[in-house]
VOGU-3710 file (C-alpha; in Angstrom, 3 decimals, decimal comma):
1> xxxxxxxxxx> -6,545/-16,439/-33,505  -3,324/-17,669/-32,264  -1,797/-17,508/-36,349  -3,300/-13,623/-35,892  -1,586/-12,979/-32,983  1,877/-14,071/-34,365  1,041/-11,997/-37,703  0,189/-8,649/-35,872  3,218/-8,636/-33,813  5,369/-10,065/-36,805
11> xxxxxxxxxx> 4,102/-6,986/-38,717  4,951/-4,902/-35,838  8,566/-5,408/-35,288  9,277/-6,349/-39,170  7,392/-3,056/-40,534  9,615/0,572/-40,246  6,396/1,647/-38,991  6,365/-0,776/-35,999  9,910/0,709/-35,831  8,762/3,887/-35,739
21> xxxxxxxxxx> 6,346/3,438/-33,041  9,012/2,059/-31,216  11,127/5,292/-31,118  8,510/7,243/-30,293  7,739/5,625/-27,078  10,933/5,356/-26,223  11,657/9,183/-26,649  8,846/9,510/-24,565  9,522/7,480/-21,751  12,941/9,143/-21,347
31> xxxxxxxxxx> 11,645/12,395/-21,578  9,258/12,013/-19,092  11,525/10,018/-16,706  13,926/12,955/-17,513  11,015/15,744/-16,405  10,401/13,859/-13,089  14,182/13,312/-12,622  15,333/16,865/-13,417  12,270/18,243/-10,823  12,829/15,743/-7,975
41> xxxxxxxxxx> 16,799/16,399/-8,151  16,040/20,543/-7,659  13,775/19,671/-5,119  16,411/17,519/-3,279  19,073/20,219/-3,713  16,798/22,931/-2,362  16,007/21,568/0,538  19,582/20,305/1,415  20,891/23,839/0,926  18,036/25,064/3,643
51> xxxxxxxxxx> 18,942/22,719/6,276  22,465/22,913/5,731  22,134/27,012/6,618  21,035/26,309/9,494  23,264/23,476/10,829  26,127/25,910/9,674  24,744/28,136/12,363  25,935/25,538/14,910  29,221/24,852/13,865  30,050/22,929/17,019
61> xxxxxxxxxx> 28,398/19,853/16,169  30,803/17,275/14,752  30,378/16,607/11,159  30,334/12,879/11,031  28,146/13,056/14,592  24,538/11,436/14,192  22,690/14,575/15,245  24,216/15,820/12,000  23,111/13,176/9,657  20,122/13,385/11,396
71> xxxxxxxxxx> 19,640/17,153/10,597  20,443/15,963/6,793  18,023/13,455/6,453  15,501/16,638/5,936  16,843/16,214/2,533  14,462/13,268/1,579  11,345/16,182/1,711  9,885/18,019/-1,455  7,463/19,875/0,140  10,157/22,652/-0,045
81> xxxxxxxxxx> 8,281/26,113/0,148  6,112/24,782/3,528  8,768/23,824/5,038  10,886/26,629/3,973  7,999/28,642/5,818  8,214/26,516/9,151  11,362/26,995/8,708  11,448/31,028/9,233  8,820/30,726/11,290  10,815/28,599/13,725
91> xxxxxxxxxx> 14,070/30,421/13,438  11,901/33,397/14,659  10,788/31,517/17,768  14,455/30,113/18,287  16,012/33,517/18,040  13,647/34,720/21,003  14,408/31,545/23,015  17,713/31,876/22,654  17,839/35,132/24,139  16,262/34,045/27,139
101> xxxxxxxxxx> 19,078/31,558/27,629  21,836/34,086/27,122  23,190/33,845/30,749  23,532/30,087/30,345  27,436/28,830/29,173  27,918/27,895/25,573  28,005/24,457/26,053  24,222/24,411/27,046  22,999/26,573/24,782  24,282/24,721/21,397
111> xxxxxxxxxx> 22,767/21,683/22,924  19,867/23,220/23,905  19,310/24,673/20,676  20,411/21,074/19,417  17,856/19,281/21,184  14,976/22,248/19,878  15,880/22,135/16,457  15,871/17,759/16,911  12,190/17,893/18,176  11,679/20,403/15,122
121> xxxxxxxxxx> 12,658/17,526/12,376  10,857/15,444/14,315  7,786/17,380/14,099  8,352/18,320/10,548  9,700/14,752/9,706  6,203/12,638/11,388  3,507/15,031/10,559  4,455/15,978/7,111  5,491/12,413/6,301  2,078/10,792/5,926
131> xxxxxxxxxx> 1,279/14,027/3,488  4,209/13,562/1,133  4,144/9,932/0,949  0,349/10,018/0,214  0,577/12,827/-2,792  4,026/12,261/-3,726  4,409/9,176/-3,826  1,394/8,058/-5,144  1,557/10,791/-7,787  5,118/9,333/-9,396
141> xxxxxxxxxx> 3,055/5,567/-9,555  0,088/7,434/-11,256  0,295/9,450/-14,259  0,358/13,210/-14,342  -1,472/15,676/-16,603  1,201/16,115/-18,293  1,910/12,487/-18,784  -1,749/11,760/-19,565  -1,624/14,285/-22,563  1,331/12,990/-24,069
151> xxxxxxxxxx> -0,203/9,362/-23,317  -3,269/10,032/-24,880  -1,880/11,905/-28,459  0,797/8,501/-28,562  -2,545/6,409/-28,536  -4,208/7,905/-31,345  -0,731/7,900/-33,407  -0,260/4,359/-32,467  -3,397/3,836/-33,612  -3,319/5,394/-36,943
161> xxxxxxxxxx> -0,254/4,495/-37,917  -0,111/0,298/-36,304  -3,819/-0,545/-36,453  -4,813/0,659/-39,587  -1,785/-1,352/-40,870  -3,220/-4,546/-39,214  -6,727/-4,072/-41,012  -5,063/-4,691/-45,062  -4,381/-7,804/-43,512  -7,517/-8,883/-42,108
171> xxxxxxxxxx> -9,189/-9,813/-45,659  -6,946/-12,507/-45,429  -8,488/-14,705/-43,055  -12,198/-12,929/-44,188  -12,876/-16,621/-46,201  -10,714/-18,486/-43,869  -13,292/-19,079/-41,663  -17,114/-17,388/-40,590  -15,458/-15,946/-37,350  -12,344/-14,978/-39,199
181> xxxxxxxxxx> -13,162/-11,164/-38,828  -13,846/-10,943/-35,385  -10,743/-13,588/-34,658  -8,668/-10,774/-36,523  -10,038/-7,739/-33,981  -9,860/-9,856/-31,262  -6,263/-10,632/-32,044  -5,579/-7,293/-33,079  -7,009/-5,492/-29,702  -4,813/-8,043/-27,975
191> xxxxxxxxxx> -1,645/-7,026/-30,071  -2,214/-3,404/-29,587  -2,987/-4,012/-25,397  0,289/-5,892/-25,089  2,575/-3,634/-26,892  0,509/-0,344/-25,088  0,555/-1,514/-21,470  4,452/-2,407/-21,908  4,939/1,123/-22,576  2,836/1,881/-19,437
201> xxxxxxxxxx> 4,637/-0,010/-16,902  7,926/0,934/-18,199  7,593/4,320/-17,827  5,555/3,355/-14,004  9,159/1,428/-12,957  11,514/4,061/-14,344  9,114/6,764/-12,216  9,315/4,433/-9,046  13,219/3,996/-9,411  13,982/7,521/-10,121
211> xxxxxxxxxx> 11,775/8,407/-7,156  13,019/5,796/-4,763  16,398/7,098/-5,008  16,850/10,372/-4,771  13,993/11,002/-2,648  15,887/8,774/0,313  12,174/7,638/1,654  12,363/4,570/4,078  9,708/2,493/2,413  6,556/0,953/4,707
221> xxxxxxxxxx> 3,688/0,300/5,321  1,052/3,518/6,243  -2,952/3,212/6,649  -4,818/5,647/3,693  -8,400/6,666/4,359  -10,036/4,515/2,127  -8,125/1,649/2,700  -9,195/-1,706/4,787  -8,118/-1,956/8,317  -6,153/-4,821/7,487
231> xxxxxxxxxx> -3,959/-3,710/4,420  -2,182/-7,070/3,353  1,622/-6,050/2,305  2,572/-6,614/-0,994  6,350/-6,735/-2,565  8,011/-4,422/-5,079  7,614/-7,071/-7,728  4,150/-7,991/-6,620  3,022/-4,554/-7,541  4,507/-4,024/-10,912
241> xxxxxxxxxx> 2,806/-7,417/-12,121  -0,476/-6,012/-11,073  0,169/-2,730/-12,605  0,841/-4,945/-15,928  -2,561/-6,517/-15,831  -4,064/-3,257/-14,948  -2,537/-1,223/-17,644  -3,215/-4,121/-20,173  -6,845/-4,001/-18,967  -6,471/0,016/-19,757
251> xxxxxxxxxx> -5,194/-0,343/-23,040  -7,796/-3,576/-23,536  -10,794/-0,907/-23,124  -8,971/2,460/-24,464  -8,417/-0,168/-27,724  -12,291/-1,529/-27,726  -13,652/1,415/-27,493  -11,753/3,041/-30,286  -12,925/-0,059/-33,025  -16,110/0,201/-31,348
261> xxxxxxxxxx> -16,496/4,073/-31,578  -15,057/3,747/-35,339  -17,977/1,956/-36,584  -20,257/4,798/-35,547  -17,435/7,861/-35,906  -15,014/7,700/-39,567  -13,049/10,957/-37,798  -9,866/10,117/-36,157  -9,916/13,374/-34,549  -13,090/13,094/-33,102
271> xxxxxxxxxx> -12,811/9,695/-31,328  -9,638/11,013/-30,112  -11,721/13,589/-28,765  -14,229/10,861/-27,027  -11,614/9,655/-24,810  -10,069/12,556/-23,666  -13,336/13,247/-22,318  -14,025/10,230/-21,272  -10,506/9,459/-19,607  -8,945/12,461/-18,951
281> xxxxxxxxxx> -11,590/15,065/-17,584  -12,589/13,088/-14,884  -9,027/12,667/-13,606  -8,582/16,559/-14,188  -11,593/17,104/-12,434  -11,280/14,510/-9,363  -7,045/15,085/-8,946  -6,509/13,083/-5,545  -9,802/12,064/-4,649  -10,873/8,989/-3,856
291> xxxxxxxxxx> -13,960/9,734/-5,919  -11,312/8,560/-9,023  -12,372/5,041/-7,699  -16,106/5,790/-9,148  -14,387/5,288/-12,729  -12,457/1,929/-12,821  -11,981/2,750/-16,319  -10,038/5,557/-15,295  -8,223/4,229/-12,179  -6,646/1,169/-14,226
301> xxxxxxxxxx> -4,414/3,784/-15,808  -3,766/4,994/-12,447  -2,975/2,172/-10,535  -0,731/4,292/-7,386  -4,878/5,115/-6,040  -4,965/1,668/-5,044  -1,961/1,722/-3,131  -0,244/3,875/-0,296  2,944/3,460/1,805  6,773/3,480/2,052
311> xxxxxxxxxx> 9,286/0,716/3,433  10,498/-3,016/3,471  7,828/-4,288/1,824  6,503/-1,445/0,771  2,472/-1,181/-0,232  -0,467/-2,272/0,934  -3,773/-3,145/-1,298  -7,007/-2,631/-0,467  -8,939/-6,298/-1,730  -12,442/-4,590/-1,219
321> xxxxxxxxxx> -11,693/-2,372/-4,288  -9,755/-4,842/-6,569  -12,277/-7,666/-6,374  -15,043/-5,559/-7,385  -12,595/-4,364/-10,438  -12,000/-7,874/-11,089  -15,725/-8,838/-11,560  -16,490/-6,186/-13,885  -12,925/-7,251/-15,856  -14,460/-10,775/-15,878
331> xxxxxxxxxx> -17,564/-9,873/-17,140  -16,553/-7,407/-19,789  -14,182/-10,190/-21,456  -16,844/-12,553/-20,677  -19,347/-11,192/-22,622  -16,859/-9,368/-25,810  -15,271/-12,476/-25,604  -17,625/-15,054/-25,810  -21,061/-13,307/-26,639  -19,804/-10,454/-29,226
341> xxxxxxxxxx> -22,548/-8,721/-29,424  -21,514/-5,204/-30,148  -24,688/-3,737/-27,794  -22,695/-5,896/-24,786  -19,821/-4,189/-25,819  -21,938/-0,467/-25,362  -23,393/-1,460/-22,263  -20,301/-2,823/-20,526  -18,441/0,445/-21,703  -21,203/2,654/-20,530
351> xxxxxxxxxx> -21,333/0,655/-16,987  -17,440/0,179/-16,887  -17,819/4,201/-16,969  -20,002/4,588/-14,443  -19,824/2,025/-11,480  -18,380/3,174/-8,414  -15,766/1,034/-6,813  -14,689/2,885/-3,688  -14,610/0,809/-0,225  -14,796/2,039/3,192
361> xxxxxxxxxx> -15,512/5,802/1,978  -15,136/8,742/4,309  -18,618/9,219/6,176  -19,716/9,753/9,245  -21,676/6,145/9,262  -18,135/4,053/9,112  -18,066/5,086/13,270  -20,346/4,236/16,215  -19,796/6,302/19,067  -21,391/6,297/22,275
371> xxxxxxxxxx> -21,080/9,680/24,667  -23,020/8,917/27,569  -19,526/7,455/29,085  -17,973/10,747/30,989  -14,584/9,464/30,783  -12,826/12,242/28,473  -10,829/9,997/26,042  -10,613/8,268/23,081  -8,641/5,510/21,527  -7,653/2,597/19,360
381> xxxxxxxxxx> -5,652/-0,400/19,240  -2,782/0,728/20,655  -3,370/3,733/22,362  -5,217/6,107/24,611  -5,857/9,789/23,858  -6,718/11,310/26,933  -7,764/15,329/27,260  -4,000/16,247/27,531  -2,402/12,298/27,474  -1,679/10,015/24,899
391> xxxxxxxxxx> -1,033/6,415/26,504  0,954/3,474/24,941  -1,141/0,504/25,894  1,957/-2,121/25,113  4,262/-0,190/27,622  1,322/2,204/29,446  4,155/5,368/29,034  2,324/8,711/28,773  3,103/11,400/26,562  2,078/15,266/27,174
401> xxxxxxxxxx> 0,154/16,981/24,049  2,057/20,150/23,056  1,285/22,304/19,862  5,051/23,650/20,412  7,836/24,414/22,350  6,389/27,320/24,905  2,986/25,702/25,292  1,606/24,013/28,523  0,054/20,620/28,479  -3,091/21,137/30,500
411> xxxxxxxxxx> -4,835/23,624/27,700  -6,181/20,944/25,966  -9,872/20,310/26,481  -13,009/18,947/24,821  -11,532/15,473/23,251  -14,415/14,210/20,177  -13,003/10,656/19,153  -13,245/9,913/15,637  -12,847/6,867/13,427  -9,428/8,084/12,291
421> xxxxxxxxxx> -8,092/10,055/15,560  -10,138/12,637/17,434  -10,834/16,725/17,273  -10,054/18,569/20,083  -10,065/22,441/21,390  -7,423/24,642/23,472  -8,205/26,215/26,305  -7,328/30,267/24,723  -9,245/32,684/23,975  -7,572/33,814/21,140
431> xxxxxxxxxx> -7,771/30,397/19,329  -10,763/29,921/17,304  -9,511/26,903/15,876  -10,560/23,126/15,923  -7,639/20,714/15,823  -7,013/16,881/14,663  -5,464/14,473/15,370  -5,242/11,593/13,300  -4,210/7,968/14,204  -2,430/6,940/11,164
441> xxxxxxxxxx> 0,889/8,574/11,925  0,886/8,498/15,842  2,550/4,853/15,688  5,360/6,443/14,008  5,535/9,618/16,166  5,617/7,968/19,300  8,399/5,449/18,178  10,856/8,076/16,904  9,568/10,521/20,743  10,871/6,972/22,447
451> xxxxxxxxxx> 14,041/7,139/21,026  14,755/10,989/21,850  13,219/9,895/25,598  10,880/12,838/25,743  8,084/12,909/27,747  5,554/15,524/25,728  5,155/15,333/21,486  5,425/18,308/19,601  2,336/18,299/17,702  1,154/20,969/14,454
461> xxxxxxxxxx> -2,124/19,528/13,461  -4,786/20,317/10,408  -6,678/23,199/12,119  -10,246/24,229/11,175  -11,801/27,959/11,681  -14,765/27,956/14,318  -16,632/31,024/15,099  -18,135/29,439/18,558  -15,649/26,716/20,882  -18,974/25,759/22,961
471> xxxxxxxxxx> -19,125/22,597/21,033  -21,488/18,933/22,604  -19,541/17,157/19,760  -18,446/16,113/16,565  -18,785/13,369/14,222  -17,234/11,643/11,082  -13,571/12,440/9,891  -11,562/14,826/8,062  -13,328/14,896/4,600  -17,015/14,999/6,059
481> xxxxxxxxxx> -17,993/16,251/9,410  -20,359/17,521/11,540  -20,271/19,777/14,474  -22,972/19,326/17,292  -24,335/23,218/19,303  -27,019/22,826/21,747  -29,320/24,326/19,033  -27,797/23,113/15,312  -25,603/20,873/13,825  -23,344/22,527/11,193
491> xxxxxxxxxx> -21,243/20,318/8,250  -17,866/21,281/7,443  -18,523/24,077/5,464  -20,255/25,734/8,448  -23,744/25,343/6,933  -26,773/24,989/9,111  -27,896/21,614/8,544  -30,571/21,111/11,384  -32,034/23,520/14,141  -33,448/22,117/17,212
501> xxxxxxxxxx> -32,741/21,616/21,052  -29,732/19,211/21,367  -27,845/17,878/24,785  -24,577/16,645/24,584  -25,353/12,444/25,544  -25,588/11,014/21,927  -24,608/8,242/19,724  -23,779/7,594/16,604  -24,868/4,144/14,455  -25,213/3,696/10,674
511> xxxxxxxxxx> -26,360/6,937/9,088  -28,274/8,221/12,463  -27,670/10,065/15,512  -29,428/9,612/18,869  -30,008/12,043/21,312  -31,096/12,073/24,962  -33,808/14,638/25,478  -34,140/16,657/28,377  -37,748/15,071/29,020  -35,553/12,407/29,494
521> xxxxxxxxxx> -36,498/10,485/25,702  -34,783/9,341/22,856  -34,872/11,283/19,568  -33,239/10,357/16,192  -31,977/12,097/13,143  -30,863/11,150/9,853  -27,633/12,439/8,460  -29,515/12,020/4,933  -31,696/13,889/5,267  -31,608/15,472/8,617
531> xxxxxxxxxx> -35,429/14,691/9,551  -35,965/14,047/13,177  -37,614/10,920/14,736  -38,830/10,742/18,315  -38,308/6,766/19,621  -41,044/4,969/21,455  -38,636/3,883/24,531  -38,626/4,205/28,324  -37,686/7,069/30,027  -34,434/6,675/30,640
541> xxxxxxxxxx> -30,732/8,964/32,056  -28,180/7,215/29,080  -28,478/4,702/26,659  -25,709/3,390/24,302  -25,730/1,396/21,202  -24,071/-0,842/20,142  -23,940/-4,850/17,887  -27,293/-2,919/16,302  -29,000/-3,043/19,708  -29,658/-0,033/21,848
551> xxxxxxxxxx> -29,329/-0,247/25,042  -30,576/1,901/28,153  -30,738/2,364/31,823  -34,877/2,756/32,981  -35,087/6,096/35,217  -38,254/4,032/36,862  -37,035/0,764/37,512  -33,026/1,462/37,579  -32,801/-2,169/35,103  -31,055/-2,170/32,065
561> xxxxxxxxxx> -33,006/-2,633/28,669  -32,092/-4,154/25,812  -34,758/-3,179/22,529  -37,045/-2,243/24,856  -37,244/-5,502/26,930  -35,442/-5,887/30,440  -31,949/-7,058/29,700  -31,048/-7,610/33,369  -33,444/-7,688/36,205  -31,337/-6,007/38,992
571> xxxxxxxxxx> -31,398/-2,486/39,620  -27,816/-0,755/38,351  -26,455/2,287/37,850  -24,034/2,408/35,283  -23,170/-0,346/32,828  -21,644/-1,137/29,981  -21,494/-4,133/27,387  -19,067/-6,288/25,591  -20,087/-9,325/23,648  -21,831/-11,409/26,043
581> xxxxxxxxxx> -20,332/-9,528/29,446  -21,938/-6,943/31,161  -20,103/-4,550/33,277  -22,076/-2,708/35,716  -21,945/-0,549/38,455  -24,053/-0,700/42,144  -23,222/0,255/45,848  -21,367/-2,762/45,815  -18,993/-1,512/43,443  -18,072/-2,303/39,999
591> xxxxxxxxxx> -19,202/-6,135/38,555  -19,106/-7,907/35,815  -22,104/-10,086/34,673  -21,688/-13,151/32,385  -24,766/-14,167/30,235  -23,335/-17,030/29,523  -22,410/-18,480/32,799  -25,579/-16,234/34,388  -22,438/-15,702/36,758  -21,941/-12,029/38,583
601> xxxxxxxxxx> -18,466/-11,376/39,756  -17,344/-8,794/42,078  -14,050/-6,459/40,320  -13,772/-4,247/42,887  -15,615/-2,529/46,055  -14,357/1,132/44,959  -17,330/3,595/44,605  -17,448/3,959/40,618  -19,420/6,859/39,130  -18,338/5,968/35,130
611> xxxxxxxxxx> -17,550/3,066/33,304  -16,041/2,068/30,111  -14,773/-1,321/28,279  -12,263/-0,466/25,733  -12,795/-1,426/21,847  -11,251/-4,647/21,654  -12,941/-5,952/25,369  -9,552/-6,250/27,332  -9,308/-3,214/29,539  -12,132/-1,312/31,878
621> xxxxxxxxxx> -11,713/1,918/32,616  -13,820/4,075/35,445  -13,584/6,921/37,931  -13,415/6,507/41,578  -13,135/8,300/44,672  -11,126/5,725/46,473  -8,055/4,408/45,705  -5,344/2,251/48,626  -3,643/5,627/49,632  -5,910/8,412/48,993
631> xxxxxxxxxx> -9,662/9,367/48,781  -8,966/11,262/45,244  -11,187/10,684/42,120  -9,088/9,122/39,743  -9,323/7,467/36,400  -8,331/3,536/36,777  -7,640/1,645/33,649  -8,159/-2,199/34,416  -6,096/-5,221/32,584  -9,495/-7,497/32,466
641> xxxxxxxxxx> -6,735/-10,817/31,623  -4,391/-10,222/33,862  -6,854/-8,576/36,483  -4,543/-6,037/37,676  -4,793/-2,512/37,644  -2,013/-0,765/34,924  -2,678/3,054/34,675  -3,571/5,379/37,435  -4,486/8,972/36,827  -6,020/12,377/38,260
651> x> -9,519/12,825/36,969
//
């Protein structure tokens, strides 16, 4: 195989042909590159001109100042018609502000108009950021229809014109040996797979360089939907070697299943036909969505739906997917390789077509959620979202929620956590609207609000129509939710998906919601296929569940079960669990009970009506009435290490 191998690619670069094919890639490449050059350079210029109108309009700020080459950085954005239209719409909204200030000296007005126009970018800059950098970005690593056309017609020339070259020469080795046929495919699917993914990831780093520079992105890492919690960061160089394997893998298959197809199919035309349908429908059809992960066959030409991110090291990889890709690469060359059976070779095609390799996708099951807690908030690792709040655990600063310039900060109300950030509604009438927030990009908003010393963030959120705001609460995330009414739960497209008397203490584990009932039992529902279940439990006011147990608090005997069985034989009132500590509440005050150490400790004598132990088990939060100075109910958020108390608000 090895003497093979140095025939087909002596052929190749010795034979005008092989010459030929040569050119033609290389036209290609540079056309394409030229395409995506030519577009991203208009879209630079565009948007430069834009924001240069309007700094023109404040002629007073120094040229070489940094609030200036601030105001230019806008020029990394393509997303040039949205913003164009934020753009009027602001200048509207500035023009009326400004008139409000006209009694004010000049001096004050170009820097208050300064300081509007800063927190503008900054809105524009954070909450379009993740958007571009997820479709644009991954878009210039992947391939575009455009590119996939002229991709796919290449193949089938290469094919002709190279491969039916490298069969005259295969009745060489024919008497050579008894495997001397299949050596010859095997060699000459190898060939073909080098010189083909080459092409590939030539045309992937000329996209990425072109992109990288004139689109001015600072490149870092950024969380995508699908992605593990725990991206691992990757280098430049790191990715572009596993592009290479991918694409060779690509053109490994694409190559297979042509000599494979051939045996069955003597029309050119109508194989080519096979694997447009086969490779290039399903990308047409799916665009963006994650579902592309359900064809690895599909996704090793687009390698970019594995990755997302911008900066110093630039991607992050999700491992759940790739290993799974890897087994089924392992097996398919496994089993050509080795076995050479041409119904292995069908079957692996057919499943290499067909098995899903998506991890972590979007559904409401990926979040457990427990309601019964009447603290108002949400959060994750590094901050609180309170109705109105969002609080920095490192530093425990607090920053106002504002949709814009004019609005108040006390409107918002109704705060449903999510996996990926939490819904919320305003407190208008006019607004009919559902909001999110998502915490992907609130790390980065909150660093660059630090640096302008702000106290509130200027927020423009995705926004969903609602025709009634009197909403118990909402589960899963963007892509698929539901909406809970005291009589139905509707899906994202509004549709009635169950009917039936609903209260607004739930919880959400696996693919099931649990209600409290008003007869003061436990019902549960399947988000399957929405059937409803009534539980054989106690009576009981709240229950929780979570580490697959449920938990809840016996209206008869005021003791906390665990699965039905007494979990602690004291009467309590509220409670709540972490690992092995229970945190409970009683006219004491609030304790904390160690299974371990079958050790209760006393955390403090306040009167506590709600309780909560954050996600990672190192802060307690809970109302009280009583505080050192003042008899006030106030939310108290509780450093469990350091046992001191580091955020005090009004309830």
């Amino acid at each position: 195989m090895y003497q093979l191998i140095k025939l087909y690619f002596r052929l190749f670069f010795k034979n005008n042909k092989g010459l030929l094919i040569i050119l033609i890639l290389l036209f290609t490449s540079f056309s394409t590159l030229y395409i995506n050059l030519h577009q991203t350079k208009i879209n630079r210029d565009t948007t430069t001109q834009i924001y240069d109108q309007y700094i023109d309009k404040y002629s007073g700020i120094p040229n070489n100042s940094k609030e200036k080459k601030i105001l230019k950085e806008l020029d990394s954005y393509e997303n040039n018609e949205d913003i164009l239209k934020e753009y009027q719409n602001h200048q509207i909204n500035q023009k009326e502000y400004l008139k409000k200030q006209r009694k004010n000296n000049s001096n004050i007005l170009k820097k208050d108009a300064l300081n509007s126009f800063y927190l503008y970018y900054l809105k524009i800059k954070n909450t379009q950021h993740k958007e571009i950098v997820n479709t644009k970005y991954t878009d210039c690593l992947n391939f575009n229809n455009l590119d996939f056309i002229i991709i796919l017609f290449l193949f089938f020339l290469i094919y002709s014109i190279y491969l039916k070259e490298i069969d005259d020469h295969i009745w060489i080795y024919e008497k050579t040996t008894s495997n001397g046929i299949k050596n010859a495919k095997k060699s000459k699917i190898f060939v073909f797979s080098c010189i083909w993914g080459l092409f590939l990831i030539v045309m992937t780093i000329g996209k990425i360089l072109i992109f990288k520079h004139f689109s001015r992105l600072d490149f870092s890492i950024i969380n995508i939907p699908w992605c593990s919690k725990n991206c691992p960061n990757i280098s430049l160089i790191t990715f572009i070697c596993f592009c290479t394997f991918l694409y060779y893998i690509a053109s490994y298959l694409l190559c297979s299943l042509s000599i494979l197809l051939k045996k069955f199919i003597h029309s050119n035309i109508f194989i080519l036909l096979v694997l447009f349908i086969f490779v290039y429908i399903p990308l047409a059809f799916l665009g963006n969505s994650i579902h592309i992960l359900y064809f690895p066959f599909i996704s090793f030409l687009v390698p970019g739906r594995y990755f997302a991110g911008y900066g110093e090291k630039m991607l992050g990889i999700d491992f759940h997917i790739a290993i799974i890709e890897l087994i089924i690469i392992f097996i398919f060359f496994l089993l050509s390789f080795f076995k050479g059976k041409r119904k292995n070779l069908i079957f692996l095609s057919l499943l290499i077509l067909i098995t899903g390799c998506s991890s972590n996708q979007n559904n409401s099951s990926s979040f457990q959620y427990n309601s019964y807690h009447e603290l108002n908030f949400a959060e994750n690792k590094e901050y609180y979202y309170f109705s109105n709040k969002i609080i920095d655990k490192n530093d425990w600063k607090e920053y106002s929620l504002v949709r814009n310039l004019y609005e108040s900060s006390n409107n918002l109300i109704n705060v449903f956590p999510q996996k990926d950030g939490f819904f919320y509604t305003i407190d208008d009438d006019e607004s009919e609207y559902l909001y999110l927030i998502n915490n992907d990009f609130q790390d980065v908003k909150l660093k660059k609000l630090s640096s302008l010393q702000k106290n509130f963030m200027n927020i423009e959120q995705q926004h969903i129509p609602i025709s009634d705001k009197n909403i118990l609460g909402i589960i899963g995330n963007r892509n698929r939710y539901y909406i809970i009414y005291s009589d139905k739960i509707t899906n994202q497209n509004n549709k009635v998906v169950y009917k039936g008397k609903l209260t607004n203490h739930y919880s959400i584990y696996h693919q099931y919601l649990y209600f409290l009932q008003d007869d003061y039992t436990i019902i549960k529902i399947s988000l399957d296929t929405f059937k409803k279940e009534k539980l054989d439990t106690p009576l009981c006011d709240y229950f929780y569940i979570k580490n697959n147990h449920l938990y809840l608090h016996n209206i008869q005997d005021d003791k906390l079960y665990c699965d039905n069985q007494i979990l602690f034989n004291e009467q309590i009132e509220n409670s709540d669990i972490y690992k092995d500590k229970l945190y409970y509440t009683q006219n004491d005050g609030l304790l904390m009970y160690d299974f371990t150490y079958k050790k209760s400790t006393l955390l403090t004598k306040e009167k506590v009506y709600s309780l909560k132990i954050s996600i990672d088990g190192k802060y307690l939060s809970y109302i009280t009435d009583s505080t050192k100075k003042n008899k006030e109910i106030k939310i108290i958020i509780k450093d469990l290490k350091k046992n001191k108390i580091v955020y005090v608000r009004d309830a």
